[in-house]
N, C-alpha and C positions, 0 to 999 in steps of 0.2 A: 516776609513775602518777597519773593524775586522778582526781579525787573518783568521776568518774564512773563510771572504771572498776573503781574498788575495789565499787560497787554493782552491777552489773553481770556475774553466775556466767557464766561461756565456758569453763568447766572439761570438760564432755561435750562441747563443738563442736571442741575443740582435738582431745579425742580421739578424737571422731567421724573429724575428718580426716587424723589418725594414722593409726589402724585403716584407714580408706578406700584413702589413699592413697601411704602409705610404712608398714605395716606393717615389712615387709623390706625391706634395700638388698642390689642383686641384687651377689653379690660381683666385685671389680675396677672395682666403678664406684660414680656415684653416684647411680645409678638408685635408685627408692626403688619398690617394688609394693606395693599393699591388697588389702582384702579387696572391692572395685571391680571389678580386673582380674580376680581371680580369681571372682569371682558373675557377672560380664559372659562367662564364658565359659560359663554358662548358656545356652541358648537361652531369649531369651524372659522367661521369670519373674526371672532373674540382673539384667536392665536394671530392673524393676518395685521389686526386691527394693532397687539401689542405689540408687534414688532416692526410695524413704522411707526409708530410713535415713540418705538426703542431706541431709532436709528438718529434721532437727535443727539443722544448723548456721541454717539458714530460720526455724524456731521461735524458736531465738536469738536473731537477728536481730532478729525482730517485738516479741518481748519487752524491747529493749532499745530497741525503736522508732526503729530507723534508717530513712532517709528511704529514700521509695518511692521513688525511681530506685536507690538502691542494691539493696531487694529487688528489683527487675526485673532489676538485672545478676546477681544471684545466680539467680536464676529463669532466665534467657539459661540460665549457666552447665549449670544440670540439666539443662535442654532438649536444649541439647548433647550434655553426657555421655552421654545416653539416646537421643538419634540414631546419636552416632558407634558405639555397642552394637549397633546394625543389621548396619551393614557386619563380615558372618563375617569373623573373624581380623586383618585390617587394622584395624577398630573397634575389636578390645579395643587392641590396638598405642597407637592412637591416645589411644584411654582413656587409658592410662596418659602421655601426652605431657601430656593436656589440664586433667589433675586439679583439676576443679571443686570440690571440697572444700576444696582447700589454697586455692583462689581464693577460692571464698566464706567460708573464714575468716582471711582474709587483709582482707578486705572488712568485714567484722562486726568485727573486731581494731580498724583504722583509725576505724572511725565511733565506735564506742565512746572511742578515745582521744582523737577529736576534739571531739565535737560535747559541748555540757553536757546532761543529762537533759529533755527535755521532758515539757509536761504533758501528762497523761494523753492519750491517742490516741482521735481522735475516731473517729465513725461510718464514715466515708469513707475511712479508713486501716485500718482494722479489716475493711472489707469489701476494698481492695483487698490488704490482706497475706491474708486467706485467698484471694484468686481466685492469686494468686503462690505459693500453697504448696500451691493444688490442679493448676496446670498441670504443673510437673513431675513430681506425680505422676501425671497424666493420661499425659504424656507418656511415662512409665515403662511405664505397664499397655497404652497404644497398642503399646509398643517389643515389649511381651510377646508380647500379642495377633499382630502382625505374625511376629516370630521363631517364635512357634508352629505359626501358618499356613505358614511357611514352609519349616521343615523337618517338618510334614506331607506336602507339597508334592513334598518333596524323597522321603522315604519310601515314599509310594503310586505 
């Protein structure tokens, strides 16, 4: 393990992504379900819900100042997760194929083991990891917004 990592707490993002997305492994296989697929089968507020609780492993990330192309693929990732929550029924399915959490800490895992601690995080990195940890949840509260509309929609 490297210096780096031993400074470095990923102990809630691990779990984060646990909880997310292998909670349980669906029996006879090696499927693995969170609590992801099951809030995504929320309308609406379920996709909002999963992706600030996604943005932990994101908070991680920043804190350990992994480079901006990495949070934009982790940022990709929630964007993702929180479109595919669109599509009724096939979405959550998909959800669970696509498990952005085990990606993005699979992502935050690497960089930390890689790269040695830089100094302090300037101006221009600080503004863009919060524009990266506000899109997916933008993207979230859109997915909501949309899902709600929709089976309004569907009711009236």
């Amino acid at each position: 393990m490297s210096e780096r990592a031993r400074e470095v707490d990923v102990r809630l993002s691990r779990q984060v992504a646990r909880v997310m997305d292998d909670a349980v492994t669906v029996p006879g296989t090696r499927v693995g379900l969170g609590l992801d697929a099951l809030i995504g089968l929320v309308p609406g507020i379920g996709d909002a819900l999963g992706s600030a609780l996604s943005g932990v492993i994101v908070r991680d990330a920043i804190r350990a100042r992994v480079p901006m192309t990495v949070l934009a693929r982790m940022g990709l990732n929630l964007v993702l997760d929180a479109l595919l929550g669109l599509v009724p029924g096939i979405g959550d399915l998909l959800d669970v194929a696509h498990r952005a959490n085990r990606k993005n800490l699979r992502l935050l895992l690497r960089e930390v083991e890689r790269e040695p601690l830089r100094e302090p995080p300037s101006t221009a990195y600080v503004a863009g990891a919060v524009a990266l940890m506000l899109v997916p949840l933008l993207a979230g509260v859109a997915a909501a917004v949309l899902g709600i509309w929709l089976v309004w929609r569907l009711v009236t």
